[in-house]
N, C-alpha and C positions, 0 to 999 in steps of 0.2 A: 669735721666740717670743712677743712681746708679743701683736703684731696677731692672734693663732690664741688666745691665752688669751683675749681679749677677746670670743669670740665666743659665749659664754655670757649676757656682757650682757643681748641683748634681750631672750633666754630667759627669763631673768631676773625684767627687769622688765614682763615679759609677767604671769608667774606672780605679782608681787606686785600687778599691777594686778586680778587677777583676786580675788585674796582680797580688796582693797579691796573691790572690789565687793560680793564674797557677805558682807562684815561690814556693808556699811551697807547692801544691800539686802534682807540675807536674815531671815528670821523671828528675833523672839527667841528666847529658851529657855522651857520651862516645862514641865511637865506637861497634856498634854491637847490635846484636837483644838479646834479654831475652831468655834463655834458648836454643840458637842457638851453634850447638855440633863443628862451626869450631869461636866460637867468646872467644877471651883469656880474654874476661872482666870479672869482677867478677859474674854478671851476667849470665855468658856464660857457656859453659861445652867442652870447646875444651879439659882440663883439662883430662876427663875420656879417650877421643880420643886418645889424647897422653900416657897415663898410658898404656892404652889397646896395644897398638901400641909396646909403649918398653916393655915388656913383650916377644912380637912375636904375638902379636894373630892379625891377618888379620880382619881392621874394615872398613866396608864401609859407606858412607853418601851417604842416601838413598833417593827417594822421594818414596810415595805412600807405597805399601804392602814390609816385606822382601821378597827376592830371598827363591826358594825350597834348596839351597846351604849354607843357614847361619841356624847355630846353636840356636842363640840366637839374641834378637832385643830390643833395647830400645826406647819407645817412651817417652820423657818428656813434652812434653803437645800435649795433641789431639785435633787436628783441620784437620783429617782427612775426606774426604769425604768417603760417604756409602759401595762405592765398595771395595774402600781401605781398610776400618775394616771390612769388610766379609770379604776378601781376606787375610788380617791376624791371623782373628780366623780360617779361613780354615787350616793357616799353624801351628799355635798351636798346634790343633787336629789331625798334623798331625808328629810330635815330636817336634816341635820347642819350646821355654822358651821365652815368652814375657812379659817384666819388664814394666809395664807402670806405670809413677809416677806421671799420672794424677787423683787425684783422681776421676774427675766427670769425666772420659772418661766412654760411654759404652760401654767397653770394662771389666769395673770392676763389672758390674751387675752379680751378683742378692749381691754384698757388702751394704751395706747400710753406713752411717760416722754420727758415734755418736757425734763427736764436735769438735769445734777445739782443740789443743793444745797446752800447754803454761800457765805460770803464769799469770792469768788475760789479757792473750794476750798477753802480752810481752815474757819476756824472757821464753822460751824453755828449760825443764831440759836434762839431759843425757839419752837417754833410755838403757838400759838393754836387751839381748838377748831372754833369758826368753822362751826358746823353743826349741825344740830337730831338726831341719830342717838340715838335713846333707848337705846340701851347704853355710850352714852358722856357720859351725863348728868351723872353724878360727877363728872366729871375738866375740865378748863380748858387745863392745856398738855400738852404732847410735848415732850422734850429730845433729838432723834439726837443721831449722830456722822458728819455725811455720808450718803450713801443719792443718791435721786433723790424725783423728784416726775414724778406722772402727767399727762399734759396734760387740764385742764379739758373736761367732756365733760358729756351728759347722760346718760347711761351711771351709774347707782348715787350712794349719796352721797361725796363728798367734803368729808373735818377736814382738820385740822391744815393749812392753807394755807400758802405760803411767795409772795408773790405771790398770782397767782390761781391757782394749781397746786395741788392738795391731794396730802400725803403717805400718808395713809390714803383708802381708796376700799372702800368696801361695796356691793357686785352682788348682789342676789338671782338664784339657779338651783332654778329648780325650788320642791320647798320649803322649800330650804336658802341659805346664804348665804356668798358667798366674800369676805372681809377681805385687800383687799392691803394691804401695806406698801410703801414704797421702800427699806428697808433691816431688817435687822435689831437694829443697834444700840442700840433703847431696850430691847429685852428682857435683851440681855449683862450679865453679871454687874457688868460696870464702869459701867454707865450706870442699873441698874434703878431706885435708887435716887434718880435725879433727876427733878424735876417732879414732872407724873406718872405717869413711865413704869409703874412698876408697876401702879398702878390703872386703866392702860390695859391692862393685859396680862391681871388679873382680871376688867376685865367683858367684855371681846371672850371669853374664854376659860370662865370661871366663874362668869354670872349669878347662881346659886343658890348656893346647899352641894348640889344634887343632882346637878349636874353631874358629868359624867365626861370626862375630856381624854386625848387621847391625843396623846402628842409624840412627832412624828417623828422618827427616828435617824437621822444622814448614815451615809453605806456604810462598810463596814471600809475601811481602806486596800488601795487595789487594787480595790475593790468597786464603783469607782464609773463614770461611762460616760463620763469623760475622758481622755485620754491624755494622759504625762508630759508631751508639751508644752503641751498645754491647761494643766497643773498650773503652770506655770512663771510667774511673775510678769510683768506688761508691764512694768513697769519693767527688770528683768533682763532682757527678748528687746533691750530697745533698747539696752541696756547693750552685752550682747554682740554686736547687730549694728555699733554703735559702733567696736566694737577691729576686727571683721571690715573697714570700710570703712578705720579707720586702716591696718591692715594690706594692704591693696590699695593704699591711697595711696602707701605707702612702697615697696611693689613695683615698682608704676608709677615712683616717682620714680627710684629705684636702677636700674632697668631704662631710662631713657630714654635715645635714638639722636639728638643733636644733626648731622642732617643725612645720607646717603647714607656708608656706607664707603670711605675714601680706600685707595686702593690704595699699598702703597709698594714702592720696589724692594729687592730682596734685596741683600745683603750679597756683594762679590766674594769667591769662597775662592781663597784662593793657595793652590798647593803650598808644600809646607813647605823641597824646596830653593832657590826662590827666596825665601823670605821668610829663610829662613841667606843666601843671598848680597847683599839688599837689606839686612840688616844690618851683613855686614859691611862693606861697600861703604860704609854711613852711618860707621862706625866707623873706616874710613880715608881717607876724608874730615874726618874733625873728629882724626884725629891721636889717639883712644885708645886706643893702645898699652898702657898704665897698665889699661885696664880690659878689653881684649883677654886680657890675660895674666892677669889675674885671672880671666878665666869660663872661662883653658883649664886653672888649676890647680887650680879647685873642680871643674870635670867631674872631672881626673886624680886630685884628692883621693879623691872622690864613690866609683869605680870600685875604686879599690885597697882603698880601706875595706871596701867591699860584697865584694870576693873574698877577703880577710883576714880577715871575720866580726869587723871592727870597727864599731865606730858610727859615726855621717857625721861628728860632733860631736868626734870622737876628735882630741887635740892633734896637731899636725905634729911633735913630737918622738916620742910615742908609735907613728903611723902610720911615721915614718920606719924605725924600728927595727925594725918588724916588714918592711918593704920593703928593707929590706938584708940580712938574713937569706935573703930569699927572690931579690932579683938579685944578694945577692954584691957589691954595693956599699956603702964606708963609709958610714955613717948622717950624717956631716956632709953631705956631697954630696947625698942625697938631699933634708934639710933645704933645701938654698940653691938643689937646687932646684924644690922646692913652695914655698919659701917668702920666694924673692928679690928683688931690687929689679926694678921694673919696665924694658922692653927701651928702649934709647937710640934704636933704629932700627928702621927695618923688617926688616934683615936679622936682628939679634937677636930679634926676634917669628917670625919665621919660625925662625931654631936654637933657641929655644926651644920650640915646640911639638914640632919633630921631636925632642928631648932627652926631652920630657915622654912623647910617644908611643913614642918606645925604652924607658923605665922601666916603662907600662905594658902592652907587650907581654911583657917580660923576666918581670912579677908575673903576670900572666895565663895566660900559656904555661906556665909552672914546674911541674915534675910536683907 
């Protein structure tokens, strides 16, 4: 029973591997969606909403394309559908400033993004302005948190350098002008306030006090044009492709054929009367008599018991007495003999089983 409980085990530690994972690689807790312009989490960028707001500048939260009435328009991530980004590069072209700080939106084509940015990945240094753009005259640094950088081009201007790659990139279309970013991070409410992100985010957005902005809304949940797996974090796909490859290893292991199947031969079956005669045979040959007569009076025991509706276990004094009753023999007799010294010869092994076989046909037969 051990080895069959035990098989729960790997279940087991399948199921706690699994939680591992979703604890250290699944999202924190909080209120609110990632990059959501009315969520006050760190996360979130209600942050720019309100700056822009006390200021005076009139901002809207918007779904779909901006209004032909707004100046300027922030998207921090695009998951807009087709019509939607036509209908915005319509309004570009048509004076509008769209800041979008996605970098893989197409919105930012023909930009290309030379790599990420960051110390080995980690920590993000200060960028530097690093470029003449008269709406960004005010300001001197940018502070991400990771993003990418666009490959140097002559293609619009290029700030905030990291290398010779710039983070911010301004393309004029038409009469309007589109602002990429590599990330959204200086705008989130956890970052706004370093450098100077914020006062980058007021003159790309809000020149004047007559400005009017309109900030993009990501889609309801469900709403948006990716699917569950798209949703799923790359660290988590490798995760779970990880247990999937251990798990085939261990398959493959368990399941290995060291070598071609040896064939073996069966087992000879005896009949069951010669295997009684190759016994006894062994048994008189080694001369026990002693143990002969013992396995002929637990059968005779065995027998009379079971037709007496006694138990097998029943003492030979108690079995006796019901067996004299029933063949009419003294109850001492019957004792001495189920229960006697073993036979001196062969000839007494032989009277004695024809004795024991007379007693139990005598109990047997008995009406």
């Amino acid at each position: 029973m051990r080895p069959t409980g035990r098989r729960w085990l790997p279940w087991a530690a399948l199921a706690v591997g699994l939680v591992a994972v979703a604890l250290v690689l699944g999202p924190g807790g909080g209120a609110g969606e990632p990059y959501d312009p009315r969520s006050p989490e760190r996360s979130g960028a209600k942050g720019v909403v309100d700056t822009l707001r006390h200021l005076g500048v009139a901002v809207d939260l918007v779904n779909g394309a901006p209004a032909p009435g707004d100046t300027a328009a922030l998207v921090l991530v695009d998951q807009m559908d087709d019509a939607s980004r036509e209908a915005s590069s319509q309004w570009v072209e048509r004076g509008g400033t769209l800041v979008v700080a996605d970098p893989r939106s197409p919105l930012t084509k023909p930009l290309r993004i030379a790599g990420a940015i960051g110390l080995l990945g980690g920590i993000t240094p200060l960028l530097h302005r690093n470029c003449d753009l008269p709406a960004l005259r005010d300001v001197g640094t940018l502070e991400p948190a990771g993003g990418v950088v666009f490959r140097k081009s002559g293609l619009g201007v290029g700030c905030f350098t990291a290398g010779n790659d710039p983070f911010l990139v301004a393309v004029d279309r038409g009469r309007g002008t589109i602002v990429a970013l590599g990330g959204a991070s200086p705008f989130l409410n956890a970052l706004l306030g370093r450098a100077d992100n914020a006062a980058v985010a007021v003159d790309l957005l809000a020149p004047t006090a007559a400005s009017r902005v309109a900030v993009l809304l990501p889609p309801r949940a469900g709403g948006g044009r990716k699917s569950l797996v798209d949703l799923i974090p790359r660290r988590v796909k490798l995760a779970l492709w990880q247990l999937v490859i251990a798990f085939l290893v261990v398959v493959a292991w368990r399941a290995r054929r060291l070598g071609r199947p040896v064939p073996e031969s069966q087992l000879v079956a005896i009949p069951g009367s010669e295997l009684v005669g190759a016994v006894g045979q062994l048994m008189q040959r080694a001369r026990g008599r002693a143990q002969a007569a013992g396995l002929l009076r637990d059968d005779v025991r065995r027998q009379l018991a079971e037709r007496l509706g006694l138990p097998p276990t029943a003492p030979p004094e108690t079995l006796a007495g019901a067996v004299a009753g029933r063949a009419r023999r003294p109850a001492d007799d019957v004792v001495a003999l189920l229960t006697g010294p073993a036979p001196v010869d062969e000839a007494a092994l032989v009277e004695l089983a024809r004795s024991l076989e007379s007693l139990r046909t005598e109990v047997t037969s008995a009406p």
